[in-house]
C-alpha positions, 0 to 999 in steps of 0.5 A: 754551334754557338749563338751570336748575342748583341754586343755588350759594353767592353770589360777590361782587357785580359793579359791574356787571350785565345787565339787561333794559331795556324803553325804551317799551311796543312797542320791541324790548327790550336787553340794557343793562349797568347800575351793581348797585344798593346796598340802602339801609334796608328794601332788599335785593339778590338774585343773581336765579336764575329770573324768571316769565313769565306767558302775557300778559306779551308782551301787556303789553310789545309793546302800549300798549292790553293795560291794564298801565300800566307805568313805562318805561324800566325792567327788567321782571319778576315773580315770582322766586327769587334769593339774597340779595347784599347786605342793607339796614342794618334787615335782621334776618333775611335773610342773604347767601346765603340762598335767597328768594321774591320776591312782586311785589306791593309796596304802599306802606309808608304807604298801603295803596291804593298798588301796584304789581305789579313788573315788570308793572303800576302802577295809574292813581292817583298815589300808585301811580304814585310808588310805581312809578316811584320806587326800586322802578321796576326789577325782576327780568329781570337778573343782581340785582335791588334789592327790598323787604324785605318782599317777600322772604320765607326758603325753608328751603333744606335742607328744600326742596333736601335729600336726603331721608335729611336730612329734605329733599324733593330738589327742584330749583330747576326743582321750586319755580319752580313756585311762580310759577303758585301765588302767585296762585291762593292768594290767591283760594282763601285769600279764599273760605277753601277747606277739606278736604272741600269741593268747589270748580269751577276754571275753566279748569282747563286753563291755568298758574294753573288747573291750579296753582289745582286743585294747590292745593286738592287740597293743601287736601283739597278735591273738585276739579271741573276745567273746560276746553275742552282735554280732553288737559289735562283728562285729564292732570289727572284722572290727578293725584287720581282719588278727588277730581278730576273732568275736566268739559269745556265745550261751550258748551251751558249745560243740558248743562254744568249737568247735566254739573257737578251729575253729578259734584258731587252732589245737594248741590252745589258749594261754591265757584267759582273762576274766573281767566278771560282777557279774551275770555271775557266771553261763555263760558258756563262763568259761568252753568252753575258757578253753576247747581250752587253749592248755597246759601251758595256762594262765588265767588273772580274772580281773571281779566281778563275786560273786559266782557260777563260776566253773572250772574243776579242773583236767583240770588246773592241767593237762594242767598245767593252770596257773590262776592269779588274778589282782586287777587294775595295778601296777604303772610300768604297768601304766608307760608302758600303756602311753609309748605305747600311746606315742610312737603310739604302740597302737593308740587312734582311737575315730572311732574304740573304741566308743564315748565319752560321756561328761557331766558336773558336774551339770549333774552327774545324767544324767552321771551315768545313761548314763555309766549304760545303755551305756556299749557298747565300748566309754567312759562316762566322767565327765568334770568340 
């Protein structure tokens, strides 16, 4: 296992570079060493410091049914922290050196239905299927990694990594690696448009984007109710915020958990449900006993994978008067509005209470992925060329 070091000034771009290749979905991946890319107009090339690795992405590359279509060959990737290499023509703000957050969800310049998550997913159509397999195809479990523009967005690198008697926050690059597990629970908490003073269930809570989800909306100044089965994680969750987080652990036993939820949530209710469930929960009963406390007018963010067998009581969405909303990964001004809150210090990156970063080199993909698989508890898992 590497370490991760704070970033360094960039060096000059190499000719060359490694990168990991993945050939075809179930192939042993290699390390290849590649031509470095030059970023053309509404491109540019970064110095990749930390890549993302999600809790399926071994799912994702070892199996051809996981339902994550993907353009092989090509080098996997996800979300990532870099430092700008070399700008395209058309950059006016991006300058080589700068610290940057790579969002991996690139839609197409000219149709908005056309994306691609990089590195991890193309969709079914053909326009995303030529956005995918065309000059964005490669992503960023390499030394350098050529981009869109517009994904790559500043970090104010003396605020976020400065000493605090600069004005800075003394973070680590290990610090704001937990952006990865935030980026997309924001999108769903930001579509429901979770406020201070509300009170929202996170489901699971226990998991890297639950528990990042409950981060975030106590950042928010909302009333966390954080459901799970692991109660040691409950538990350490409810050490983060005693006066706004409550710990409810699900028994499978949809009146006690009912009862359970409304004890903590009050005679009012719950205001909004959010749920990023894996695709085997289809049959849990957390679905039921969250909406049993959502009082009138409530909100349901879905941001999870569950494939089939979920059931909700229609008469009671249309007579609370429930609102479901889907989200698929965030908008780039919900992206925007994650970072500021990093930066102005709104919502803190405290390694101690959102788990340990877990490093790894390219060399050492295979270890990685089966860390990220077997460790889904709160922390991050990241790939550092």
């Amino acid at each position: 296992m590497a370490t991760l070091n704070s970033p360094s000034s960039t060096a000059g771009v190499p000719g060359h570079h490694n990168a990991l290749v993945l050939d075809e979905v179930g192939k042993p991946m290699h390390v290849e060493l590649r031509p470095t890319p030059k970023p053309g107009p509404g491109s540019v090339l970064i110095r990749v410091l930390a890549s993302s690795i999600r809790a399926n992405s071994r799912r994702v590359y070892e199996e051809p049914t996981s339902g994550h279509p993907l353009p092989t060959p090509f080098v996997p990737g996800f979300a990532t922290i870099g430092r700008v290499a070399e700008t395209g023509p058309d950059a006016t703000r991006l300058q080589g050196g700068q610290l940057v957050f790579f969002d991996p969800y690139i839609i197409a310049r000219d149709s908005p239905d056309a994306k691609y998550i990089s590195g991890l997913m193309e969709c079914v159509d053909e326009e995303s299927r030529r956005l995918s397999r065309g000059e964005w195809r490669d992503s960023t479990f390499a030394e350098f990694a050529n981009l869109p523009l517009e994904n790559c967005f500043p970090l104010d690198e003396a605020r976020l990594m400065g000493p605090s008697q600069d004005g800075g926050l003394g973070y680590t690059l290990d610090n704001l690696t937990h952006l990865f597990s935030m980026l997309i629970p924001s999108g769903g908490l930001a579509d429901i448009d979770l406020k201070a003073g509300k009170t929202v269930i996170i489901a699971p809570a226990t998991g890297r984007y639950g528990s990042a989800a409950v981060h975030l909306a106590l950042a928010l100044g909302a009333r966390v109710i954080a459901i799970g089965r692991n109660r040691t994680v409950l538990q350490q969750l409810s050490t983060i915020h005693p006066q706004r987080l409550s710990a409810v652990p699900i028994t499978r036993d949809v009146d006690a958990d009912t009862q359970a939820l409304r004890a903590v949530a009050g005679p009012s209710g719950a205001d909004v449900f959010w749920d990023m469930s894996p695709p085997g929960a289809g049959t849990s009963t957390h679905f039921t006993s969250s909406l049993n406390v959502l009082k009138n007018g409530g909100r349901i963010s879905l941001m999870g994978s569950v494939l089939s067998g979920v059931s909700f009581d229609y008469m009671q969405i249309l007579v609370k008067g429930l609102t479901i909303k889907g989200t698929w990964m965030c908008t780039k001004e919900q992206t925007r509005r994650l970072i500021s809150m990093v930066e102005t210090g709104s919502l803190p990156l405290d390694t101690q209470s959102m788990g340990p970063v877990r490093t790894f080199s390219l060399g050492g993909w295979a270890a990685a992925f089966n860390t990220g698989a077997e460790r889904t508890e709160l922390g991050e898992v990241i790939i550092a060329p």
